[in-house]
DRENPA-3360 file (N, C-alpha, C; in nm, 2 decimals, always signed):
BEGIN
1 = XXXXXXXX = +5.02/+1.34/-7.21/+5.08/+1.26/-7.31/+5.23/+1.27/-7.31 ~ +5.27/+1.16/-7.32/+5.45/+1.14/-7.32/+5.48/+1.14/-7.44 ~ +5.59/+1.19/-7.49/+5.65/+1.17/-7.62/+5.78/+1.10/-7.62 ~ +5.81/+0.98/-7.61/+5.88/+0.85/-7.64/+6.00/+0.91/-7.76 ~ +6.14/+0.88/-7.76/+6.23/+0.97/-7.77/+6.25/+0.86/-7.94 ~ +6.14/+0.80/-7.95/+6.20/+0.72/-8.09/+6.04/+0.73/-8.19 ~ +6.10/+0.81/-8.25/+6.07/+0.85/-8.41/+5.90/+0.98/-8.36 ~ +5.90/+1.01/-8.24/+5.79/+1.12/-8.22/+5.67/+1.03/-8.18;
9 = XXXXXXXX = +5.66/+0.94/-8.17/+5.59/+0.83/-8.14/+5.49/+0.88/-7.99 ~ +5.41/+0.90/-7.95/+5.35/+0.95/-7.83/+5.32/+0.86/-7.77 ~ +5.33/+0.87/-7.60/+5.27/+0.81/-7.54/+5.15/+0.84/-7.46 ~ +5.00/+0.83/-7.50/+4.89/+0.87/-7.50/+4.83/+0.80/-7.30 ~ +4.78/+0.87/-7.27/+4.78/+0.84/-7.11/+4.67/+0.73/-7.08 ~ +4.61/+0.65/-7.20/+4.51/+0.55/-7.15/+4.62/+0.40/-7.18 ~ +4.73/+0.45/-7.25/+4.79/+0.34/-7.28/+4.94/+0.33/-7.15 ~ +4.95/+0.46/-7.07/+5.02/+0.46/-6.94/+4.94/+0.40/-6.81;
17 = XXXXXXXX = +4.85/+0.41/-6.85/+4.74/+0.33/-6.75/+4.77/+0.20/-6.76 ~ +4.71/+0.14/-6.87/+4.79/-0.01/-6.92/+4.89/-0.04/-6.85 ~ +4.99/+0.03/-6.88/+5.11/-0.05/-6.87/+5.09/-0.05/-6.66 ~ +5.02/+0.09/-6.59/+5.04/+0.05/-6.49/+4.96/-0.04/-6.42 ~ +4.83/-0.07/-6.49/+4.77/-0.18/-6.41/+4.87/-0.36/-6.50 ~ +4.92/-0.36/-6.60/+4.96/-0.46/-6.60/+5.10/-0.47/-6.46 ~ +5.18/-0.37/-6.42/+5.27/-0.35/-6.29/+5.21/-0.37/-6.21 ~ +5.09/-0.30/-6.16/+4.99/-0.37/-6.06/+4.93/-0.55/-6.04;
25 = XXXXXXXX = +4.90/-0.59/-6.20/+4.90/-0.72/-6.20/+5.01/-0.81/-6.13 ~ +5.12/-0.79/-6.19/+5.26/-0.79/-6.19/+5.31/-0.84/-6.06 ~ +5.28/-0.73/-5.94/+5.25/-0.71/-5.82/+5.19/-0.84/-5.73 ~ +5.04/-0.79/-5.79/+4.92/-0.89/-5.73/+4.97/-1.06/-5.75 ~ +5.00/-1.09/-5.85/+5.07/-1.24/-5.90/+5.21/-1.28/-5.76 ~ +5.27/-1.15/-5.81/+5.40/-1.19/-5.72/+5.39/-1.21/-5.56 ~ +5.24/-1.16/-5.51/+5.28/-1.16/-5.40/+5.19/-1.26/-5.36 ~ +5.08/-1.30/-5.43/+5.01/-1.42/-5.37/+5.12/-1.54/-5.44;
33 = XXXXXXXX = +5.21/-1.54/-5.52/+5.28/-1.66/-5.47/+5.35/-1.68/-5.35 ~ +5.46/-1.54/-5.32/+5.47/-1.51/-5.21/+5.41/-1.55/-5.04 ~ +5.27/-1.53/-5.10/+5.19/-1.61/-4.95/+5.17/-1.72/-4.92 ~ +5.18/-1.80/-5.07/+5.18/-1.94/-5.04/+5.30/-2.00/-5.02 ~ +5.38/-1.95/-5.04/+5.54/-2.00/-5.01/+5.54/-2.01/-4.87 ~ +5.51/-1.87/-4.83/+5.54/-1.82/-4.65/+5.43/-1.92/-4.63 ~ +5.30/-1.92/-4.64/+5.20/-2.05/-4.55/+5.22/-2.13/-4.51 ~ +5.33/-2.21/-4.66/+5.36/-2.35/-4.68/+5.48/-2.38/-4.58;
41 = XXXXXXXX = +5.57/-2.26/-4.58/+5.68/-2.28/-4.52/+5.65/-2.35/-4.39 ~ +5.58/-2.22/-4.32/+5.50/-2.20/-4.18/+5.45/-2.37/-4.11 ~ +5.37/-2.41/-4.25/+5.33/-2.51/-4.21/+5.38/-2.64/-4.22 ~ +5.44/-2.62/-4.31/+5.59/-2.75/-4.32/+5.75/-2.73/-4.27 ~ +5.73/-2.71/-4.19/+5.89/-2.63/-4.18/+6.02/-2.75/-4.14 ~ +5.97/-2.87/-4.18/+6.09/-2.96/-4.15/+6.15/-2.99/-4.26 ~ +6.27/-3.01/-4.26/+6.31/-3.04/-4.39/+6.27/-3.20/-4.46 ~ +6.24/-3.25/-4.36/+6.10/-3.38/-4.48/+5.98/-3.35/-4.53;
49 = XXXXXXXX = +5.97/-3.22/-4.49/+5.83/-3.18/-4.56/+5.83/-3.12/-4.70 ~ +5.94/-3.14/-4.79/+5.99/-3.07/-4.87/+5.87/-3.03/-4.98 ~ +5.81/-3.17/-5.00/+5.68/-3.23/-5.04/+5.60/-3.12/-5.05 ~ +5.56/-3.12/-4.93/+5.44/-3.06/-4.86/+5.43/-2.93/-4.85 ~ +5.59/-2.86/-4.90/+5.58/-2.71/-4.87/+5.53/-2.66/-5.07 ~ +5.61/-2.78/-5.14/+5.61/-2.75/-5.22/+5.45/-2.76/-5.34 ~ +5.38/-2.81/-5.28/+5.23/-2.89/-5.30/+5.14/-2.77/-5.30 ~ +5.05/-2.70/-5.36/+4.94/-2.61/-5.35/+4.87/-2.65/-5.35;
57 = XXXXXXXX = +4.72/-2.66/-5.19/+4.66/-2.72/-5.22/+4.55/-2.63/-5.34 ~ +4.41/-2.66/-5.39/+4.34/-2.65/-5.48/+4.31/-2.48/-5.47 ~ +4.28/-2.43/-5.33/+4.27/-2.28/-5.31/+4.36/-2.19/-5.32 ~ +4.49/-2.25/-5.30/+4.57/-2.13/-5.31/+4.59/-2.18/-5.50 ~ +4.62/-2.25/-5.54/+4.62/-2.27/-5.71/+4.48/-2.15/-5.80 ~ +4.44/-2.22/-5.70/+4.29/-2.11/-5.81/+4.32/-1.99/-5.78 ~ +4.37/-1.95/-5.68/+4.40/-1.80/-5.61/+4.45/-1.77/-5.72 ~ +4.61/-1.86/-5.77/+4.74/-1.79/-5.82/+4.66/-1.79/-5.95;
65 = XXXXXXXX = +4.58/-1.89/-5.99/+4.57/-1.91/-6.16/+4.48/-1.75/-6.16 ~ +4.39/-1.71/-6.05/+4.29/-1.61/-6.12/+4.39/-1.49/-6.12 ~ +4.48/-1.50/-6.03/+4.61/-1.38/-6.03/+4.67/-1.37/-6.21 ~ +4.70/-1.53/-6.24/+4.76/-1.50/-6.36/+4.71/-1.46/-6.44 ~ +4.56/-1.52/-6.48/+4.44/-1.47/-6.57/+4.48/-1.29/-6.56 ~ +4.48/-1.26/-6.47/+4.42/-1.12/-6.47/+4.54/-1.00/-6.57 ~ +4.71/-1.10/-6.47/+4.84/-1.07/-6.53/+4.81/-1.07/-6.67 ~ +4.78/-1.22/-6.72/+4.78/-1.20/-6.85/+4.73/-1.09/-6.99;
73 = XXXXXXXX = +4.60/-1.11/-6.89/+4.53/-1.01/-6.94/+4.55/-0.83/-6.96 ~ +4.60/-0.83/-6.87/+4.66/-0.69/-6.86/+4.78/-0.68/-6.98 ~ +4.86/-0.77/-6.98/+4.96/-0.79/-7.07/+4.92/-0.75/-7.22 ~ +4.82/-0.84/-7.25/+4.72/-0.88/-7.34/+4.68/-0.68/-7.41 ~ +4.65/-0.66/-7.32/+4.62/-0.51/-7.37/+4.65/-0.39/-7.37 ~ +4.77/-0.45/-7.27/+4.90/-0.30/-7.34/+4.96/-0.38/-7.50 ~ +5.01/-0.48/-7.48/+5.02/-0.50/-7.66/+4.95/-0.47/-7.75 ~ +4.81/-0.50/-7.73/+4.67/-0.46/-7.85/+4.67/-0.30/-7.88;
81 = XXXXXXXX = +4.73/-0.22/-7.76/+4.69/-0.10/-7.82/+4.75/-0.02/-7.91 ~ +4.66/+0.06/-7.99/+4.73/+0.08/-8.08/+4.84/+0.16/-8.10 ~ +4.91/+0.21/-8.02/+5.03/+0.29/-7.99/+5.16/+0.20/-7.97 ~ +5.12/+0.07/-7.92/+5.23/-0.01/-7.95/+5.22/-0.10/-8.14 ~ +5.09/-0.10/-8.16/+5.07/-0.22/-8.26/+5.15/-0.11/-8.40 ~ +5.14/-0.03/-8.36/+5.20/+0.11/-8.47/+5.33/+0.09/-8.47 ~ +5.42/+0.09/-8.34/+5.54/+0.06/-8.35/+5.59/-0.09/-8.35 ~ +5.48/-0.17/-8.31/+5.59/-0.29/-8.42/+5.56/-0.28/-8.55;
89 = XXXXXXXX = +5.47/-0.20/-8.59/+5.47/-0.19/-8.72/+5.58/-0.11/-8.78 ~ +5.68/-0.01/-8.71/+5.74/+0.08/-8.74/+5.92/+0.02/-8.72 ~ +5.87/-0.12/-8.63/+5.99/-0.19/-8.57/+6.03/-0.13/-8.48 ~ +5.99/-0.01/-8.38/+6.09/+0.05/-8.27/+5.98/-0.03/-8.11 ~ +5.91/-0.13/-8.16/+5.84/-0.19/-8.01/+5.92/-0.17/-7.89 ~ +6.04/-0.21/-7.94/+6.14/-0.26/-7.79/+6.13/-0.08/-7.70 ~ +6.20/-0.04/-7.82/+6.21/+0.09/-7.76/+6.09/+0.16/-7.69 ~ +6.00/+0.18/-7.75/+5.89/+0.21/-7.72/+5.84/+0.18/-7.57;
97 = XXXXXXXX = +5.89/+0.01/-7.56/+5.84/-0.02/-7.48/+5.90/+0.02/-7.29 ~ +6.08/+0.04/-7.38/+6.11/+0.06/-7.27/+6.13/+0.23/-7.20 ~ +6.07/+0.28/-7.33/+5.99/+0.48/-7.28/+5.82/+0.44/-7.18 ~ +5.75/+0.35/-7.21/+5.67/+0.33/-7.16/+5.67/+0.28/-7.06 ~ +5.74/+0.18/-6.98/+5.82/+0.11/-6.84/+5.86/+0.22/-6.76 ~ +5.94/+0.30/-6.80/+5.98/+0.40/-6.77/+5.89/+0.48/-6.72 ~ +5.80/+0.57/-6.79/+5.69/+0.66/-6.79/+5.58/+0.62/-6.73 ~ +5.56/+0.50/-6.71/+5.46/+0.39/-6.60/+5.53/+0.43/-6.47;
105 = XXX = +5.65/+0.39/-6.45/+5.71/+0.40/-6.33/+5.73/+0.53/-6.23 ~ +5.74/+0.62/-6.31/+5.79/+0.77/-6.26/+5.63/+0.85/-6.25 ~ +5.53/+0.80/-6.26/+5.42/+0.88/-6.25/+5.35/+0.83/-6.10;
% end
């Protein structure tokens, strides 16, 4: 458990998990746009294809949407928990949140 340097507030290790699978989400989102940029590039690479680089067809869209679903979701439940819902109740969320970015990152 971390203890977050605003008002004694702890940071409990199921809610450091959170925050790292939403980084992991985070990740997974950024890089499958990533691959469809590079595919598209790949496969349009003239500058009249501006169109055509820019166009997703229907597979890589469902790819990105189920990427964001998941982003979202992840998001979705580091805020529900109750270690954050306490500090916006306490008003120090920001802070909180950025002991927890923090404490996500370095483990």
């Amino acid at each position: 458990m971390f203890t977050a340097p605003t008002e004694s507030l702890a940071l409990p290790a199921d809610l450091i998990a959170l925050q790292r699978d939403l980084l992991a989400a985070d990740r997974v989102l950024g890089d499958c746009a990533l691959a469809v940029r590079d595919r598209r590039r790949a496969a349009f690479p003239e500058p009249a294809q501006a169109v055509q680089r820019c166009t997703w067809d229907a597979a890589e869209q469902a790819e990105f949407d189920r990427c964001w679903t998941a982003y979202v979701r992840a998001g979705a439940a580091v805020r529900a928990h109750p270690t954050l819902v306490r500090a916006r109740g306490l008003g120090i969320e920001a802070d909180v949140m950025r002991a927890l970015r923090e404490c996500a990152a370095h483990r």
